[in-house]
N, C-alpha and C positions, 0 to 999 in steps of 0.2 A: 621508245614509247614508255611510258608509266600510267599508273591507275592511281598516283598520288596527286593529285592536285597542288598542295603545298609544294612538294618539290620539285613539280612541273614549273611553277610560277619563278621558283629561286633560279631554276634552269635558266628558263629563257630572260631574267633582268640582266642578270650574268654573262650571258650569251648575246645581248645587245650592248652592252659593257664593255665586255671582251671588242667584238669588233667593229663597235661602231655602227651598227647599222641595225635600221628598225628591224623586230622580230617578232614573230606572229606566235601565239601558242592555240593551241588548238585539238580538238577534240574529234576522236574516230571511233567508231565500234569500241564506245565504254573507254579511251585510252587515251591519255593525254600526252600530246608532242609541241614541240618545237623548232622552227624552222626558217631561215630569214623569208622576211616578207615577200623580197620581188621575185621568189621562188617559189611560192605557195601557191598552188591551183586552187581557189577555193571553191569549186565545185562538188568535191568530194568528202569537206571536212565542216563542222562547227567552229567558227571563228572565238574563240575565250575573251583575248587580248590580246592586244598590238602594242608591246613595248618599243619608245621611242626614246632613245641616248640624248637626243637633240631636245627632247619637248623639257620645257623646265618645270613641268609638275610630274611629280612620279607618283 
């Protein structure tokens, strides 16, 4: 988790990059994370962005 937003964001472009697969960043009690999508409960969290390797607009 980080409270940096900028290098939350570099995280997870990075982290959908890496392996391919959509990745969620997201926001908890003031802290920003990242984590693949089809793993994310969003019940608990602030959805940021959904980084997608596949979409052809970044």
């Amino acid at each position: 988790m980080s409270t940096n937003l900028a290098l939350a964001q570099d995280h997870a472009h990075n982290l959908a990059c890496t392996l391919m697969v959509p990745v969620t960043l997201f926001e908890v009690d003031g802290s920003f994370g990242v984590m693949p999508t089809a793993d994310l409960d969003e019940d608990d969290v602030t959805v940021i962005h959904e980084y997608d390797p596949w979409s052809p607009a970044r």
